[in-house]
LODO-558696 format. One line per field, with one value per residue (C-alpha): residue number from 1; residue in three letters; chain; x, y, z. Coordinates in pm, whole numbers, padded with zeros to 5 digits. Layout:
num <- c(NUM, ...)
residu <- c(ALA, ...)
chaine <- c(A, ...)
east <- c(X, ...)
north <- c(Y, ...)
up <- c(Z, ...)
//
This chain:
num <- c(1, 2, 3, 4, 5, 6, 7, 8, 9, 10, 11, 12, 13, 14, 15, 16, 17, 18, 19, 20, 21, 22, 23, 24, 25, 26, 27, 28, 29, 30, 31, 32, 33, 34, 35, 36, 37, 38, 39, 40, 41, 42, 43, 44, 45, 46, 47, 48, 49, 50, 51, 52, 53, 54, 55, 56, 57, 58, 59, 60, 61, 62, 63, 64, 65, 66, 67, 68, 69, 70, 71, 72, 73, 74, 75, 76, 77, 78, 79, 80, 81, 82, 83, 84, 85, 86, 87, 88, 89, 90, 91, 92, 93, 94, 95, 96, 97, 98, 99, 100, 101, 102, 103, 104, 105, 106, 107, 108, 109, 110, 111, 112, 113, 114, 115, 116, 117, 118, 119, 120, 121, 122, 123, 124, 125, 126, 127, 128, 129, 130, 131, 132, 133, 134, 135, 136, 137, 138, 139, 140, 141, 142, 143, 144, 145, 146, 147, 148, 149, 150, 151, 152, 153, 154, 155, 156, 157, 158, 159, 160, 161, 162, 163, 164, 165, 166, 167, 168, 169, 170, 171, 172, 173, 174, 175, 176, 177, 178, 179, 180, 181, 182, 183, 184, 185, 186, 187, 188, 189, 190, 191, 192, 193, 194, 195, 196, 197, 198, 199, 200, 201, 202, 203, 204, 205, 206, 207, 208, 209, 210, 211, 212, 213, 214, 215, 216, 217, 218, 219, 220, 221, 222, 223, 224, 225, 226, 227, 228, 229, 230, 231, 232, 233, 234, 235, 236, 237, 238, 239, 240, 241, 242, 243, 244, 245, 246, 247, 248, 249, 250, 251, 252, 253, 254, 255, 256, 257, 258, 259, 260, 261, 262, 263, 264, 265, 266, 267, 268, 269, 270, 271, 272, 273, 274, 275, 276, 277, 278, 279, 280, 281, 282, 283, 284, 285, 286, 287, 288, 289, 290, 291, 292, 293, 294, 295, 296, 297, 298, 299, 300, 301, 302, 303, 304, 305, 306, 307, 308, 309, 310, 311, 312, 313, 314, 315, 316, 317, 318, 319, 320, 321, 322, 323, 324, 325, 326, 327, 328, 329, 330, 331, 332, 333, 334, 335, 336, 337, 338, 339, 340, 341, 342, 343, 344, 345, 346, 347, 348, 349, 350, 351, 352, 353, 354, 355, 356, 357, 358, 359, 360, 361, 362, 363, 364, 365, 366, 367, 368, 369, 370, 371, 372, 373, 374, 375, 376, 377, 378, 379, 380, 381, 382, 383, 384, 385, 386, 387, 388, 389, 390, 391, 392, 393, 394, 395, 396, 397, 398, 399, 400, 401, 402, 403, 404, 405, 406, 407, 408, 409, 410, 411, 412, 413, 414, 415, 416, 417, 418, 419, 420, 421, 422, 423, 424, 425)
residu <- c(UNK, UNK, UNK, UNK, UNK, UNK, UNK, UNK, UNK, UNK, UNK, UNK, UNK, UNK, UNK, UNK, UNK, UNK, UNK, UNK, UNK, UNK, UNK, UNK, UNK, UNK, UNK, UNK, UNK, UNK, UNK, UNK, UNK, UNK, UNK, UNK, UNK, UNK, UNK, UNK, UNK, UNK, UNK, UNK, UNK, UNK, UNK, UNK, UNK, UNK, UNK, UNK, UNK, UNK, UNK, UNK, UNK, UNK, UNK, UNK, UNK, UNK, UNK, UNK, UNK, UNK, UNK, UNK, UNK, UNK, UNK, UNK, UNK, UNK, UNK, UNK, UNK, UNK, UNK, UNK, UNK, UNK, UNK, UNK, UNK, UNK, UNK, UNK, UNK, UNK, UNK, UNK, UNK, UNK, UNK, UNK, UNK, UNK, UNK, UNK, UNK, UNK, UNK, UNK, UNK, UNK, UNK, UNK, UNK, UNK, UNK, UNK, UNK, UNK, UNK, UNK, UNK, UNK, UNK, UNK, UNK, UNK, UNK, UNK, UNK, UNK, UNK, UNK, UNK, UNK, UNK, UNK, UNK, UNK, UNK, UNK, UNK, UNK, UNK, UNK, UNK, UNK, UNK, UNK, UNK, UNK, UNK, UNK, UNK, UNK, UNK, UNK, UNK, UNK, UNK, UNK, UNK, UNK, UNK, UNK, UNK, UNK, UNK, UNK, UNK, UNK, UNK, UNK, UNK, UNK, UNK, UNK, UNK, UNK, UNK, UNK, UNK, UNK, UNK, UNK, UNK, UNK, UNK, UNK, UNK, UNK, UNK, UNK, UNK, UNK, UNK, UNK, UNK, UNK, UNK, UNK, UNK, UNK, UNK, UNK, UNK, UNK, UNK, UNK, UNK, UNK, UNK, UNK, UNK, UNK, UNK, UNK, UNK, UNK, UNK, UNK, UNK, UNK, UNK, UNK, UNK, UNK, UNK, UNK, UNK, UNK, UNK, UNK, UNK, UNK, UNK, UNK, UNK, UNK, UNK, UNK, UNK, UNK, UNK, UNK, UNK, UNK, UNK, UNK, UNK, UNK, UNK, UNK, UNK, UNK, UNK, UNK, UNK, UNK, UNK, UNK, UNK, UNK, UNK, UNK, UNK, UNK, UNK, UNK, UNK, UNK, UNK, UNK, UNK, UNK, UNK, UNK, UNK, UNK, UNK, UNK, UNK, UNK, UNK, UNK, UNK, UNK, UNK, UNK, UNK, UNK, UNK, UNK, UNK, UNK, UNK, UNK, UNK, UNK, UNK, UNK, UNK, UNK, UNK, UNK, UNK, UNK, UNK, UNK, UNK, UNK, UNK, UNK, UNK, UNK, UNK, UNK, UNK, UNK, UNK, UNK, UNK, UNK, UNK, UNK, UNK, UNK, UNK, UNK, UNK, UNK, UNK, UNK, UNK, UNK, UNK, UNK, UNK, UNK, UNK, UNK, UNK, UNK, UNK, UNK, UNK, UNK, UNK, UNK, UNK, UNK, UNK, UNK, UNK, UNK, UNK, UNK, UNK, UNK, UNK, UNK, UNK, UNK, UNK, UNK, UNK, UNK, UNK, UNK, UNK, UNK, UNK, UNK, UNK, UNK, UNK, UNK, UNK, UNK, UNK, UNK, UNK, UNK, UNK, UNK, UNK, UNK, UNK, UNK, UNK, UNK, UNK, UNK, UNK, UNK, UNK, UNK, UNK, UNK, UNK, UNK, UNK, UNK, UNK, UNK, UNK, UNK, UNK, UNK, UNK, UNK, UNK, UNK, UNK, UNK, UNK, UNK, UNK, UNK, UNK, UNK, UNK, UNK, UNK, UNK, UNK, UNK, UNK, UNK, UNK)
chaine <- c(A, A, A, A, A, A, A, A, A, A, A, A, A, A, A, A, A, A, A, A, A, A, A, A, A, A, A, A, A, A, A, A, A, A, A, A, A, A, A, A, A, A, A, A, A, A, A, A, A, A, A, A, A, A, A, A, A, A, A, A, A, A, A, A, A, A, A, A, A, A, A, A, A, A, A, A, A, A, A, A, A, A, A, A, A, A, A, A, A, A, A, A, A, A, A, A, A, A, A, A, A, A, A, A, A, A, A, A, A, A, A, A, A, A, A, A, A, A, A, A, A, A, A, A, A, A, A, A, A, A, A, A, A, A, A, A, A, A, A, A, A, A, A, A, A, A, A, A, A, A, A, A, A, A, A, A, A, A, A, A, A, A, A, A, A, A, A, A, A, A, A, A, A, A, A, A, A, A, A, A, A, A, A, A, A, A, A, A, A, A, A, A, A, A, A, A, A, A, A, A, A, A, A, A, A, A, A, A, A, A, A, A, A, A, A, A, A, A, A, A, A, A, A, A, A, A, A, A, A, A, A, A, A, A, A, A, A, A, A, A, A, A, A, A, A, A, A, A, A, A, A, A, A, A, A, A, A, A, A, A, A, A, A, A, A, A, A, A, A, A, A, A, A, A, A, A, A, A, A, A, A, A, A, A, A, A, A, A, A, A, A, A, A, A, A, A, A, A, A, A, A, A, A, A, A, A, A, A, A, A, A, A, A, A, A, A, A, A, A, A, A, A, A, A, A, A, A, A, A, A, A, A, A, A, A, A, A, A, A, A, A, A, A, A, A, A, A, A, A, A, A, A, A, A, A, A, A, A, A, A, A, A, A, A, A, A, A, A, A, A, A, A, A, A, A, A, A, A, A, A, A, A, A, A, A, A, A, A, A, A, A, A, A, A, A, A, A, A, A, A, A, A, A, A, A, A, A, A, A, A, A, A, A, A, A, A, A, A, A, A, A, A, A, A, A)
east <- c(15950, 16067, 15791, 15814, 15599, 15491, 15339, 15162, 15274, 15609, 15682, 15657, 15961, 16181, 15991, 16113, 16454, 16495, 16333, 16639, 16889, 16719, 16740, 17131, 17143, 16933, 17138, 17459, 17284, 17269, 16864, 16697, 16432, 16114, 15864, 15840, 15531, 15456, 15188, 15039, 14946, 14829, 15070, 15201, 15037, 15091, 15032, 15216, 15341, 15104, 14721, 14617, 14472, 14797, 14982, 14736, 14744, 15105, 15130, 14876, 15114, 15421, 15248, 15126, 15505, 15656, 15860, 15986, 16141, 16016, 16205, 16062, 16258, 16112, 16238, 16050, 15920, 16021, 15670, 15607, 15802, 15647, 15292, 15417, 15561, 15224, 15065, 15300, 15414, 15752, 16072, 16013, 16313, 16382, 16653, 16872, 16919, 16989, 17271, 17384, 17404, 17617, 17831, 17889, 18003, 18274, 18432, 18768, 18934, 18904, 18740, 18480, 18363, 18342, 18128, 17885, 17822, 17756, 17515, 17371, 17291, 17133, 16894, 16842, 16799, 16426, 16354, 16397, 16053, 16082, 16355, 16181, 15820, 16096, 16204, 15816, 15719, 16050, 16004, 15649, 15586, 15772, 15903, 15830, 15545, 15484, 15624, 15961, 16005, 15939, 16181, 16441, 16344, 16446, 16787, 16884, 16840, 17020, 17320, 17278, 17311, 17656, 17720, 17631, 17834, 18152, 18169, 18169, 18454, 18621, 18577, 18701, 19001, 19077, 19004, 19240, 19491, 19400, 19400, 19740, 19871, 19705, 19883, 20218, 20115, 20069, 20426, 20490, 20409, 20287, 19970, 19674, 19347, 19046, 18833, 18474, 18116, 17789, 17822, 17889, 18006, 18376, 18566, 18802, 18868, 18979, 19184, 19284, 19415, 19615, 19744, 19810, 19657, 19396, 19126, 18813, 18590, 18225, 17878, 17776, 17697, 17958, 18196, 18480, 18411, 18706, 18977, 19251, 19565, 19827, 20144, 20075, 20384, 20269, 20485, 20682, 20819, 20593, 20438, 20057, 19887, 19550, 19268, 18955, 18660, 18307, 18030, 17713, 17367, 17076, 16828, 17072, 16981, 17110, 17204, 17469, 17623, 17895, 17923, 17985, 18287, 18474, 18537, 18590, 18840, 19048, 18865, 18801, 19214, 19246, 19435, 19154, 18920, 18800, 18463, 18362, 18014, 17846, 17762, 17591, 17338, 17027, 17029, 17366, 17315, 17108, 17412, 17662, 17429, 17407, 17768, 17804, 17522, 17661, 18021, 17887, 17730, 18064, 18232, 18473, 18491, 18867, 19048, 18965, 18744, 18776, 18461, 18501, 18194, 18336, 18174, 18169, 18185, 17870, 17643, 17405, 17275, 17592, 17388, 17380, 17727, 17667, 17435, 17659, 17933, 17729, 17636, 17965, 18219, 18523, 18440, 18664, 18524, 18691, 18639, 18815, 18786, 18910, 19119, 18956, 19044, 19286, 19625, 19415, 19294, 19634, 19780, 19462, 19556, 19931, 19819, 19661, 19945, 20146, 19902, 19923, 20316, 20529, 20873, 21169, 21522, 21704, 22038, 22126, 22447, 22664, 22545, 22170, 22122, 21832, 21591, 21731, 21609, 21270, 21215, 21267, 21011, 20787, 20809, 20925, 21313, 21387, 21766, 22028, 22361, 22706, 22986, 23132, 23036, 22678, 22385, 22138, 21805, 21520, 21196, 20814, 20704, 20349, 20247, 20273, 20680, 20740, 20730, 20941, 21252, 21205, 21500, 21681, 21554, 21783, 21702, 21709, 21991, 22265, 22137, 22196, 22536, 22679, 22730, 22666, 22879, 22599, 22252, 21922, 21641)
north <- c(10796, 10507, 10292, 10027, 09725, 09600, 09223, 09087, 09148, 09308, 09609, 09943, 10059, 09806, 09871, 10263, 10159, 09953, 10278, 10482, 10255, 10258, 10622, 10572, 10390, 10604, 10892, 10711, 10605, 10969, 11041, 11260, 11159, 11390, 11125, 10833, 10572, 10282, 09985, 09741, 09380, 09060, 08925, 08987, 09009, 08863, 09224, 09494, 09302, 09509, 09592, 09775, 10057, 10132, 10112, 10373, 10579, 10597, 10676, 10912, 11060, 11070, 11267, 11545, 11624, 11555, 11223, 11055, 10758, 10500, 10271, 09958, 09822, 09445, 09267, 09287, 09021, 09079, 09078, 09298, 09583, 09545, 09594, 09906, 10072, 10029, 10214, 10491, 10550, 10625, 10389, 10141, 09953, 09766, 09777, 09525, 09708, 10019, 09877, 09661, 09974, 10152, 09879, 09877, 10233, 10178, 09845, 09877, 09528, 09300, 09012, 09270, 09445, 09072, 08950, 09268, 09237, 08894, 09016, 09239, 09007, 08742, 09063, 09185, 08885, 08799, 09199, 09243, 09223, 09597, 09716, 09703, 09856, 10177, 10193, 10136, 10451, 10664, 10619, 10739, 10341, 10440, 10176, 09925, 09668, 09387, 09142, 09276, 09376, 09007, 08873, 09175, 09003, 08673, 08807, 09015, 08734, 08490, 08780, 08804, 08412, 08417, 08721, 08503, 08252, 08446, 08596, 08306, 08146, 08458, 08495, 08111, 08271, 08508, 08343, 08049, 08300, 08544, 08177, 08110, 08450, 08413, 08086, 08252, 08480, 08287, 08184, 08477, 08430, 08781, 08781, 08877, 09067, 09237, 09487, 09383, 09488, 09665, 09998, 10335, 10161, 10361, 10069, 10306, 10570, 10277, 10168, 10507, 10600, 10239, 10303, 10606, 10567, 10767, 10514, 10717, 10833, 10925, 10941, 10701, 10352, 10149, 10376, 10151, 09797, 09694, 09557, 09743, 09645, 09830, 09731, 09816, 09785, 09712, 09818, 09487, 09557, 09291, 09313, 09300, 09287, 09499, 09490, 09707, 09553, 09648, 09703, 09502, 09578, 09447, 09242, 09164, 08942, 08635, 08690, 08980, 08708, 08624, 08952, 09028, 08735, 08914, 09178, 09010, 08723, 08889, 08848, 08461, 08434, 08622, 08516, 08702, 08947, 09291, 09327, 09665, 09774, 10137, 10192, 10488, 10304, 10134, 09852, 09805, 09441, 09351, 09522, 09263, 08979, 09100, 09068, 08721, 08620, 08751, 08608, 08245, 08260, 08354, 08107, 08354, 08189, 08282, 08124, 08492, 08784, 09079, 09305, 09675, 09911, 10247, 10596, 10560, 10967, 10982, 10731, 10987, 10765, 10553, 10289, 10207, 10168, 09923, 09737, 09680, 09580, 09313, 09171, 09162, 09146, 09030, 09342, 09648, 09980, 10280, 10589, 10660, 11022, 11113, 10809, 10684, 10292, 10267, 10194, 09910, 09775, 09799, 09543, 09361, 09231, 09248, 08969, 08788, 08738, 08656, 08400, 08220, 08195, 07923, 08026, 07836, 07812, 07806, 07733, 07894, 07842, 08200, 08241, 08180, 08548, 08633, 08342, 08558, 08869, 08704, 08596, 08952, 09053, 08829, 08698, 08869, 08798, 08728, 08697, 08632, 08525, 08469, 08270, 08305, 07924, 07978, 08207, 08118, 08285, 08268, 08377, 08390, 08225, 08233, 07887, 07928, 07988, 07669, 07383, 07573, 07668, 07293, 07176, 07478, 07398, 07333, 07247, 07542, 07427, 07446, 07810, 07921, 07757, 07986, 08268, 08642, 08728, 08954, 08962, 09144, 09196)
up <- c(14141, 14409, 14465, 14763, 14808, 15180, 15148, 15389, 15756, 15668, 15906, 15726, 15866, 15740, 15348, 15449, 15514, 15195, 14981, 15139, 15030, 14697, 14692, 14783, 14496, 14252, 14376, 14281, 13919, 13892, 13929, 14024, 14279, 14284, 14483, 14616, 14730, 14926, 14800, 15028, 14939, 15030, 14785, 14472, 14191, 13799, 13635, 13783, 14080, 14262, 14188, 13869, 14036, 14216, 13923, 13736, 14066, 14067, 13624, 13734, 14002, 13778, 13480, 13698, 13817, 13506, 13630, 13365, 13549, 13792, 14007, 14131, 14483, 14395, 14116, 13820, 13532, 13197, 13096, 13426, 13309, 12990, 13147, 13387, 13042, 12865, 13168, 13232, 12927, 13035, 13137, 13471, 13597, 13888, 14155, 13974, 13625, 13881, 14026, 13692, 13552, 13842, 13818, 13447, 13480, 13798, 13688, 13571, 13603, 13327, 13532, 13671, 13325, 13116, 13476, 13490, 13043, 13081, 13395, 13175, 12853, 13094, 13208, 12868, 12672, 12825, 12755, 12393, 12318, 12557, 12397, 12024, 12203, 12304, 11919, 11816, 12038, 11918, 11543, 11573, 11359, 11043, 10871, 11196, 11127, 11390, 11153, 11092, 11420, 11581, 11273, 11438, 11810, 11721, 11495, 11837, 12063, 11868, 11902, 12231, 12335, 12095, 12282, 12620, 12520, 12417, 12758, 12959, 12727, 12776, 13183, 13164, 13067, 13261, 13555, 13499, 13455, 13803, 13974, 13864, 13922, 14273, 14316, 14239, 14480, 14749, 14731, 14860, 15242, 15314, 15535, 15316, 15495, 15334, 15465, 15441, 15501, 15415, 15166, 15275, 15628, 15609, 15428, 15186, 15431, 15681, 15406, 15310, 15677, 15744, 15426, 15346, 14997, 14786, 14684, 14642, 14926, 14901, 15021, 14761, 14774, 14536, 14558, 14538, 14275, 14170, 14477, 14536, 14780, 14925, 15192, 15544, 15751, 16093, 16438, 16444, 16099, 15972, 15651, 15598, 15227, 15302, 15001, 14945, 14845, 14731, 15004, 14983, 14987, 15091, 14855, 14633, 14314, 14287, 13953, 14056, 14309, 14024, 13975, 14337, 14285, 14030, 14308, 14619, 14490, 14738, 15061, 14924, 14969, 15251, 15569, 15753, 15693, 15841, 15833, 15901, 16013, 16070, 16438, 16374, 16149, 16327, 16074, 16178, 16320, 16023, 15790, 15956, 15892, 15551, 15486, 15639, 15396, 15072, 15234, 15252, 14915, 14734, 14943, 15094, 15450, 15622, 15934, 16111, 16143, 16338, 16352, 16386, 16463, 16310, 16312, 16679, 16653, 16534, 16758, 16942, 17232, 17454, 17524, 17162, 17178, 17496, 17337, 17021, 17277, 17452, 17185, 17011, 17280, 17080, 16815, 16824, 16847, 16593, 16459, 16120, 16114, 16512, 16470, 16819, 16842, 16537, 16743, 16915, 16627, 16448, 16757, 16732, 16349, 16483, 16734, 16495, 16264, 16523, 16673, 16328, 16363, 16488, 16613, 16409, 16419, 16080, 15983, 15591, 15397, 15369, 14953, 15069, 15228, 15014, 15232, 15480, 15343, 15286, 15634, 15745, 15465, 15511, 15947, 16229, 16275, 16650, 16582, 16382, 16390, 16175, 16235, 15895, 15776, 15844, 15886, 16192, 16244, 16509, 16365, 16426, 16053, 15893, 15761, 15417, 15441, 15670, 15419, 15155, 15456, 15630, 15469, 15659, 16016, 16313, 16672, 16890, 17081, 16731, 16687, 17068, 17079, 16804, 17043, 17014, 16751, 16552, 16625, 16537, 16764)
//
């Protein structure tokens, strides 16, 4: 059972849209979802978050079609939950143990599964008291009196904080050491972007198509957690690092904002970012805002965006495609699946790189050919030229390569008058 909570003047449509992304995300928990119900109120309430008789309605409800789960879309107290499982006799969670619990089963990196425990043991730690009323009601009361089991509270808690602690001395860790291998990274001047936006929005199969990769693809929401990055080699031979990142979701808890960092370092680092958005969707304004929200709060703010509107394929009415481009005029406009706009968005982020580049003439010794080789791996090479007692090159280079190759730079005028005894174009 979904049940939905519309406060005060909220619009009942926008309550209906957040229940079907809950249902997205029940589906992905792996639920079955038999029924689902909408409560109005003036405000909420200390209890059940909603009125008592509502709550008893809705028990009533779930008994009679044999539901034995219900899923709250607000976020519920501690002592809340405690309250709904007196009254329903059966387990009541909230959206954010629904998706802490999708994302303990899909992380894989080691950042990402120490992040979403210690997410979990924050959550937990206030519901213990819950936990030991579900072991009360299992063992039928044998060998469980009220005194031992408060005595077990307080041992399990005290675990928990060490447990609490642990983790963030061990994230510490780990993060020191992804910060220094992203520093060593950066040393290598390839162009970093990261594709961006709201779930289910067609992030992996955008990534999937640049990049001829296999990252998985489905009608889920969280499909992808953990980043992953792949070479795209873009018309101009240039070399662009592209990363896949987890989509976001509305209503998101502040408390799964760290855990939404452990997954999107990347886009934090990137040289620009991609944010995709569904223009089939008709939240789909409201789904971009939602990603530049949950961008700011992790502090992932880049020199550039480029906004693409994909599943163009699949927008019914054309003027909903007007209205998206008045709007957004600079945004590109793509379908993944008939591949409609990807050549233009391919020069688009070809452009961009370039626009970041500063032409530079170089002059290398005849032993130094491997700066050589790295300028064509990692800038676009505009010539180059041997005269057997040197090695000139004119090349388009991003800013992170031009303070380690200063000491190589030569006026344009040295590297014209060697003459056209070799060069690449």
């Amino acid at each position: 059972m979904l049940v939905g909570v519309r406060v005060g003047q909220q619009e009942e449509r926008e309550v209906e849209e957040y229940l079907e992304e809950l249902a997205a995300l029940v589906d992905t928990y792996g639920a079955e979802i038999v029924d689902q119900h909408i409560v109005r109120i003036d405000k909420p309430q200390p209890r059940f978050y909603i009125g008592s008789g509502n709550a008893e309605e809705i028990a009533q409800r779930c008994h009679e079609q044999e539901i034995d789960l219900i899923v709250f879309d607000e976020e519920l107290s501690p002592s809340q939950q405690r309250n709904w499982e007196k009254v329903a006799r059966m387990t009541v969670v909230d959206r954010q143990e629904i998706i802490l619990d999708i994302f303990a089963s899909r992380a894989s990196t080691r950042e990402a599964v120490l992040q979403i425990e210690l997410a979990q043991a924050e959550y937990a730690l206030p519901r213990l008291k819950r936990a030991w009323t579900h072991l009360h009601r299992q063992q039928g009361g044998l060998g469980i009196r009220g005194g031992e089991g408060e005595k077990q509270i307080e041992v399990d808690a005290r675990l928990v904080r060490r447990r609490i602690v642990k983790l963030k001395e061990e994230l510490e860790t780990v993060r020191r050491r992804r910060a220094e291998q992203r520093k060593q990274r950066r040393k290598r001047p390839v162009p970093n972007a990261a594709i961006v936006g709201y779930t289910n929005a067609g992030k992996s199969s955008l990534f999937n198509r640049l990049t001829q990769s296999d990252v998985l693809v489905e009608n889920k929401l969280f499909a992808t957690l953990d980043p992953t990055t792949r070479r795209l080699r873009l018309p101009n031979n240039q070399v662009l690092l592209l990363t896949d990142t987890v989509g976001f979701v509305r209503k998101l808890p502040h408390d799964l904002v760290e855990a939404f960092k452990a997954t999107l370092e990347e886009a934090a680092i990137g040289d620009f970012l991609i944010h995709i958005v569904d223009a089939s969707s008709h939240r789909a304004v409201e789904h971009y805002e939602t990603t530049l929200k949950v961008l700011d709060e992790i502090g992932a703010k880049p020199r550039e965006m480029m906004t693409v509107f994909n599943k163009i394929d699949l927008v019914e009415q054309p003027f909903e495609i007007f209205r998206l481009r008045r709007r957004f005029p600079e945004a590109h406009f793509i379908s993944v699946h008939t591949g409609e706009g990807l050549d233009e968005l391919i020069a688009a982020a070809q452009q961009l790189i370039q626009d970041e580049m500063t032409q530079m003439y170089f002059r290398f010794p005849p032993h130094r050919y491997e700066l050589v080789a790295n300028l064509h791996r990692t800038a676009k090479v505009l010539s180059e030229r041997h005269n057997g007692e040197a090695i000139f090159v004119k090349a388009s280079v991003p800013p992170e390569s031009r303070r380690e190759l200063a000491e190589y730079q030569v006026s344009a005028e040295e590297v014209q008058d060697v003459g056209e005894a070799y060069e690449v174009i």
